[in-house]
C-alpha atoms as an extended CHARMM CRD file, in Angstrom:
* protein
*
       144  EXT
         1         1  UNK       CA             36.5780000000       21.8590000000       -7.6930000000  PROA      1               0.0000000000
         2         2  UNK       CA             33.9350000000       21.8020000000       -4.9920000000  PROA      2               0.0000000000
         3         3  UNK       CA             31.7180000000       18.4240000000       -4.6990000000  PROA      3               0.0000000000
         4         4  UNK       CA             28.6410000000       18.5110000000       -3.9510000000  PROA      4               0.0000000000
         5         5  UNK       CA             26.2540000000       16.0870000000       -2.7600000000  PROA      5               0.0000000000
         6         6  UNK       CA             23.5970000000       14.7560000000       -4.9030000000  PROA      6               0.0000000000
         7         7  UNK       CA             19.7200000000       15.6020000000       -3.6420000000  PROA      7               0.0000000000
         8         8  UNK       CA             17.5580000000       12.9190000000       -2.1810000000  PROA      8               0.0000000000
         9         9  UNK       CA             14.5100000000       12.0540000000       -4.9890000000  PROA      9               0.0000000000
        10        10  UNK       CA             11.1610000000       13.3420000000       -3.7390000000  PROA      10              0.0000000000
        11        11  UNK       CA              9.8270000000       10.6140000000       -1.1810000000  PROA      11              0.0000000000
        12        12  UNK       CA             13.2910000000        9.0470000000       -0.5560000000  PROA      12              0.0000000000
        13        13  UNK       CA             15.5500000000        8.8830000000        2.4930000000  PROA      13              0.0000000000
        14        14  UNK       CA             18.9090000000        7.9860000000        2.8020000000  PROA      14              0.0000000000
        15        15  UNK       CA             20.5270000000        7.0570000000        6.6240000000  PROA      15              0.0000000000
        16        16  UNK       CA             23.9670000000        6.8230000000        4.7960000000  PROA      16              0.0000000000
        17        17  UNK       CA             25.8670000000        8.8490000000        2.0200000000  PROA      17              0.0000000000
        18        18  UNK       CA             29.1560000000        7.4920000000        1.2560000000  PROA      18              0.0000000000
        19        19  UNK       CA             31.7360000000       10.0800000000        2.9590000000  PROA      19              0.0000000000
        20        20  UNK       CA             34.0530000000       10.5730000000       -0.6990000000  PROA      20              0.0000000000
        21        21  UNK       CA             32.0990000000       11.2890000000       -3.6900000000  PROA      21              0.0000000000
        22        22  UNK       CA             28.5340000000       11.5340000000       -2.1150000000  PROA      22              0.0000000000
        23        23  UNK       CA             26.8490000000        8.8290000000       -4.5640000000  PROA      23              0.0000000000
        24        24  UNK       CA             24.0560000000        6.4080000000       -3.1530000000  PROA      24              0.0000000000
        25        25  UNK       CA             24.0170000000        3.4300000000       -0.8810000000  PROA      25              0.0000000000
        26        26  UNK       CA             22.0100000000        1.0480000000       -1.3330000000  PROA      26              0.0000000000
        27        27  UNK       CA             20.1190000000        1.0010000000        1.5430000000  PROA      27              0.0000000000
        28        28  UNK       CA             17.3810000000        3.8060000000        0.1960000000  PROA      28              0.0000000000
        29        29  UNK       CA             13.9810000000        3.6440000000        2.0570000000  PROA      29              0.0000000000
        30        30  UNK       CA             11.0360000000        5.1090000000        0.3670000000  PROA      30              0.0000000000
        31        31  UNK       CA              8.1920000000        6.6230000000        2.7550000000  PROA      31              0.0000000000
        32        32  UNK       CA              5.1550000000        6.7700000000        1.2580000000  PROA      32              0.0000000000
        33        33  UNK       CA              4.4990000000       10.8910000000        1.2100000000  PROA      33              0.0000000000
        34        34  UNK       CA              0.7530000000       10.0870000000        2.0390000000  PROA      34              0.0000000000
        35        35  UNK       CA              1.2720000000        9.2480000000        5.0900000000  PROA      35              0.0000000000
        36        36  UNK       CA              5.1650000000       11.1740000000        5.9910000000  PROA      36              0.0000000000
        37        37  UNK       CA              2.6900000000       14.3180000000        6.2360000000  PROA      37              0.0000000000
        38        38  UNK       CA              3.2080000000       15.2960000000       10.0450000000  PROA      38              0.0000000000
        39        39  UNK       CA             -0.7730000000       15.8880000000       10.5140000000  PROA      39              0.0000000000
        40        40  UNK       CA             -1.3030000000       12.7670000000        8.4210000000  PROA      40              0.0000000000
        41        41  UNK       CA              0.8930000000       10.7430000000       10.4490000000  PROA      41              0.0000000000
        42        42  UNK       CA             -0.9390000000       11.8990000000       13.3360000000  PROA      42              0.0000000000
        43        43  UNK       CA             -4.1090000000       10.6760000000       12.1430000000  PROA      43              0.0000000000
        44        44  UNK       CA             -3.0320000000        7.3960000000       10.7550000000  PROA      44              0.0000000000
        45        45  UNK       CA             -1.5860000000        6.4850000000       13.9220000000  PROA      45              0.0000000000
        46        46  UNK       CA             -4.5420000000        7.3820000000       16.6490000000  PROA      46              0.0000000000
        47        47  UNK       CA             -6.1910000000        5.1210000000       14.2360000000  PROA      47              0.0000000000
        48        48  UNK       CA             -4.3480000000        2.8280000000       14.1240000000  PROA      48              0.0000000000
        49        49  UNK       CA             -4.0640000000        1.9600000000       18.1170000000  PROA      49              0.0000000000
        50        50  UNK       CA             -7.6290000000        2.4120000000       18.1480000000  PROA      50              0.0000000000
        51        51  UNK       CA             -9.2820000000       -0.6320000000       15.4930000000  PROA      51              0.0000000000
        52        52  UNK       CA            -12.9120000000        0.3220000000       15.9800000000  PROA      52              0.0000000000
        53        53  UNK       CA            -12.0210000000        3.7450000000       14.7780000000  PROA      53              0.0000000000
        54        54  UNK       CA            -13.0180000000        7.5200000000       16.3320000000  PROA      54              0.0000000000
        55        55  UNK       CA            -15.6590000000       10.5870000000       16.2290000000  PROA      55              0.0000000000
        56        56  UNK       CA            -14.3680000000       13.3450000000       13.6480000000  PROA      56              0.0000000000
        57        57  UNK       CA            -14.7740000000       15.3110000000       16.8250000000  PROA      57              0.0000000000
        58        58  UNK       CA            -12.5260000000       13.3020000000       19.0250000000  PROA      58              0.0000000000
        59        59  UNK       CA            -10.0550000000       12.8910000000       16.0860000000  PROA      59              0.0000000000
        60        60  UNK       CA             -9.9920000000       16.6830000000       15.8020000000  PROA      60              0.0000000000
        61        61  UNK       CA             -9.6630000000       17.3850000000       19.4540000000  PROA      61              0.0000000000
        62        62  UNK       CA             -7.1480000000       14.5500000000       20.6130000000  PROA      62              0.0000000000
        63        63  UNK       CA             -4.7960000000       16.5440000000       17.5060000000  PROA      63              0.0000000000
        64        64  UNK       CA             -5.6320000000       19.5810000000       18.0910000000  PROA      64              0.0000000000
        65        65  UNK       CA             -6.8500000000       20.3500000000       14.5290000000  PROA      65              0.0000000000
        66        66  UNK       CA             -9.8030000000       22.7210000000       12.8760000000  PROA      66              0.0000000000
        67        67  UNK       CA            -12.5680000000       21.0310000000       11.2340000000  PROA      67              0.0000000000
        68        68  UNK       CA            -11.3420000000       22.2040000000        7.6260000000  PROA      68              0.0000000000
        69        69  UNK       CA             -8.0320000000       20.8740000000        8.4820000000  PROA      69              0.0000000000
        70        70  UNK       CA             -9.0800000000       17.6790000000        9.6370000000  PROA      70              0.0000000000
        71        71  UNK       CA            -11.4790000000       17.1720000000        6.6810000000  PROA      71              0.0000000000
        72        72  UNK       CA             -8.9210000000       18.1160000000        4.3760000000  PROA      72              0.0000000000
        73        73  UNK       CA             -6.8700000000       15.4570000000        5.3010000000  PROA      73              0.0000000000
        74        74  UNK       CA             -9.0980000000       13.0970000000        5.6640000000  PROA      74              0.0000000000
        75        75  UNK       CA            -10.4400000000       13.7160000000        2.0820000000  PROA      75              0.0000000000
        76        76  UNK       CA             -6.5180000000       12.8640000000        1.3360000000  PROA      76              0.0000000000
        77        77  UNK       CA             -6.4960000000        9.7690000000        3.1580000000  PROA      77              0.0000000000
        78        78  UNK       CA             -9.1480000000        8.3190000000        1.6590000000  PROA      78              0.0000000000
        79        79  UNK       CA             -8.4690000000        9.3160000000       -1.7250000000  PROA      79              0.0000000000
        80        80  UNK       CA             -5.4780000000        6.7660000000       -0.9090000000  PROA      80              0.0000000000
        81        81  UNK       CA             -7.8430000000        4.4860000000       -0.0350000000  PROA      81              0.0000000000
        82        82  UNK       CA             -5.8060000000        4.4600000000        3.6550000000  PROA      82              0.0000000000
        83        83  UNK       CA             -9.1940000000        5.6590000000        5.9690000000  PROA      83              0.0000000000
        84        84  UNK       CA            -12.6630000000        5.0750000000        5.4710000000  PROA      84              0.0000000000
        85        85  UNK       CA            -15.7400000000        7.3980000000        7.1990000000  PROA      85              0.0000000000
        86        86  UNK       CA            -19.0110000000        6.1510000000        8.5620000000  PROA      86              0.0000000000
        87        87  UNK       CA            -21.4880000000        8.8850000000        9.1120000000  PROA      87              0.0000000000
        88        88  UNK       CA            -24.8270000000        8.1130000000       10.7960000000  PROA      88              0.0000000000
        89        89  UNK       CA            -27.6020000000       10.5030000000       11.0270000000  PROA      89              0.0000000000
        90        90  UNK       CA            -28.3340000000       13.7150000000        9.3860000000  PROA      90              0.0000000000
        91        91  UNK       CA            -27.3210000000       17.3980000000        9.9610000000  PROA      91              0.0000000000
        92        92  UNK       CA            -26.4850000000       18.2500000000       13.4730000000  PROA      92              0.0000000000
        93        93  UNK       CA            -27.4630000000       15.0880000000       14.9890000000  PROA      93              0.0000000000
        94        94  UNK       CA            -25.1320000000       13.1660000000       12.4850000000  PROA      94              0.0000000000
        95        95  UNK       CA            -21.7790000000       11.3300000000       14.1640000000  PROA      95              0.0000000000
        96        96  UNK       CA            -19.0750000000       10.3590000000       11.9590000000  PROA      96              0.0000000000
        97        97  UNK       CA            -16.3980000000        8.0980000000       12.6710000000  PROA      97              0.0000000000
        98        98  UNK       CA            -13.2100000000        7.8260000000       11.3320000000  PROA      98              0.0000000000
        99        99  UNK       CA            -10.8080000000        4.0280000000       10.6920000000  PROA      99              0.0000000000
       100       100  UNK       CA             -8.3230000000        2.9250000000        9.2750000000  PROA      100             0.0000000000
       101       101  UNK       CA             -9.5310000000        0.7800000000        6.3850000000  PROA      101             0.0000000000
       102       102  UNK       CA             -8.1730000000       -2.8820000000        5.5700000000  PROA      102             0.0000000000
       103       103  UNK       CA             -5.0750000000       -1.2290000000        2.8620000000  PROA      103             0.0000000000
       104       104  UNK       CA             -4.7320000000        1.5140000000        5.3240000000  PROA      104             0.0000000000
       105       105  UNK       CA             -3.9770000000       -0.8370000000        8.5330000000  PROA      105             0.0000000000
       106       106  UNK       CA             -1.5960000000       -2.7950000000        5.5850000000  PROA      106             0.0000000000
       107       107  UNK       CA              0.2690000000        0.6030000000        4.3530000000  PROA      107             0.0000000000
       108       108  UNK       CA              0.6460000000        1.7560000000        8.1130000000  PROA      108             0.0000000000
       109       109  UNK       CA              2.6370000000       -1.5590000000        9.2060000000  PROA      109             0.0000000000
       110       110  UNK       CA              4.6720000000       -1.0630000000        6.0090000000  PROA      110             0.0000000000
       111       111  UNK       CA              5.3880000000        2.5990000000        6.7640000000  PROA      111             0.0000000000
       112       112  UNK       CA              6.4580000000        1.7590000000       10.2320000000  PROA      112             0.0000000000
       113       113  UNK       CA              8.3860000000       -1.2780000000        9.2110000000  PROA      113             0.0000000000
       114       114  UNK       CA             10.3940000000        0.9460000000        7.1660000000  PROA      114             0.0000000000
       115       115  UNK       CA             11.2110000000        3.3120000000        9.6090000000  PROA      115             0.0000000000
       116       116  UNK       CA             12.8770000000        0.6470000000       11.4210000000  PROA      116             0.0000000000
       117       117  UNK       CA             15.0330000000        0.0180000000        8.7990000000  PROA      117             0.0000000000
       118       118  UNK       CA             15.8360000000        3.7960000000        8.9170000000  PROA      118             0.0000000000
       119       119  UNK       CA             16.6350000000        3.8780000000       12.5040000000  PROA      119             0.0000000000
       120       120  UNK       CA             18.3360000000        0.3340000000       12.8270000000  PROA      120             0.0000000000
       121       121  UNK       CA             20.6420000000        1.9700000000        9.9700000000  PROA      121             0.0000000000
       122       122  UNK       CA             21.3160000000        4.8070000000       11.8580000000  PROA      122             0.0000000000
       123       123  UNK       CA             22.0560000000        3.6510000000       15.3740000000  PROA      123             0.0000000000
       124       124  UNK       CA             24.5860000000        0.4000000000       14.0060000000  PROA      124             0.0000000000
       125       125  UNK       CA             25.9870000000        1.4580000000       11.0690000000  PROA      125             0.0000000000
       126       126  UNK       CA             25.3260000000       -1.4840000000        8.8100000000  PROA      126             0.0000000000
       127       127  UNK       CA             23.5180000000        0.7070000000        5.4650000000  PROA      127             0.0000000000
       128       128  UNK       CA             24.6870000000       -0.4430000000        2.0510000000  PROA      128             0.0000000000
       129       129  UNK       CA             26.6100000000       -3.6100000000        3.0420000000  PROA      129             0.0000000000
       130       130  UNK       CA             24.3460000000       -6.1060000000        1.8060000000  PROA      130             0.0000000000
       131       131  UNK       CA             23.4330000000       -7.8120000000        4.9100000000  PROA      131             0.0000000000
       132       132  UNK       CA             19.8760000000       -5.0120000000        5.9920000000  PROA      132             0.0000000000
       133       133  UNK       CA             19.9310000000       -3.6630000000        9.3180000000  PROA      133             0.0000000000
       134       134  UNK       CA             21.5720000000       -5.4810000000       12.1420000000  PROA      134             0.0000000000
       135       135  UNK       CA             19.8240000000       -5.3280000000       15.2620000000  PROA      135             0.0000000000
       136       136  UNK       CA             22.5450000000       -5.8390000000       17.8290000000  PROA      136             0.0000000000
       137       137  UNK       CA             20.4970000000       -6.9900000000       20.8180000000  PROA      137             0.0000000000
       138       138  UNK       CA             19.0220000000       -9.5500000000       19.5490000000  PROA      138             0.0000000000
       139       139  UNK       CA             20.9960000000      -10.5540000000       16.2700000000  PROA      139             0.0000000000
       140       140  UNK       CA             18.0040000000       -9.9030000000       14.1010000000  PROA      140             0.0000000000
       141       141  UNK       CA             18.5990000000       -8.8750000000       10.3260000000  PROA      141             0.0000000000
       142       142  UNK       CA             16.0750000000       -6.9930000000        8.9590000000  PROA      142             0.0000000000
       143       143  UNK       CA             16.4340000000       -7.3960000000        5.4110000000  PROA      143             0.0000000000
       144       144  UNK       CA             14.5050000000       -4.2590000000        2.9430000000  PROA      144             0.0000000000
């Protein structure tokens, strides 16, 4: 009879599958699908190495994005309460800039943090036994 191995849940990733039987580890990270979104990723993090925030047009050009697209996921973003826009002015002579808002800056430096996890499991090996990620240089545990 042919095994198969079980699908990850929506959101979910796994570094390790047990190799006989395919059932879960323990070590499951959940990234937030808000901000996995390659173009939303993109966003989030020009944001967030710039604090006082950017033009829509400078967002758009430094990614390489249309207006609609940009707009569109902005309009996500801050429906997630992650960014926050500032517009000044009216019609053409309006400027709008674009930050990261206080939950945003929060749900970014959780995001990345778990991504550590993810790779730390990856490059050593130490998913699912109970002790988090062992970071081999420097003996740190990073517990999730």
């Amino acid at each position: 009879m042919l095994k198969t191995r079980p699908r990850a849940h929506a959101g979910e990733t796994s570094a390790v599958r047990q190799a006989a039987g395919g059932t879960r580890q323990a070590a499951w990270v959940r990234l937030d699908p808000v901000i996995h979104e390659h173009t939303r990723l993109g966003i989030l993090t020009v944001l967030f190495t710039t604090p006082a925030g950017r033009s829509f047009s400078d967002l758009r050009d430094t990614l390489s994005l249309t207006d609609g697209n940009l707009m569109a996921h902005l309009r996500t973003l801050e429906a997630a309460g992650l960014v926050e826009r500032l517009k000044e002015g009216a019609g053409r002579a309006s400027n709008t800039t674009v930050q990261l808002s206080h939950h945003g800056r929060g749900a970014f430096e959780e995001y990345l943090r778990k991504l550590e996890v993810l790779v730390r499991e990856a490059r050593f090996g130490t998913a699912g036994d109970g002790r988090g990620a062992r970071d081999d240089a420097r003996g740190t545990v990073v517990q999730q």
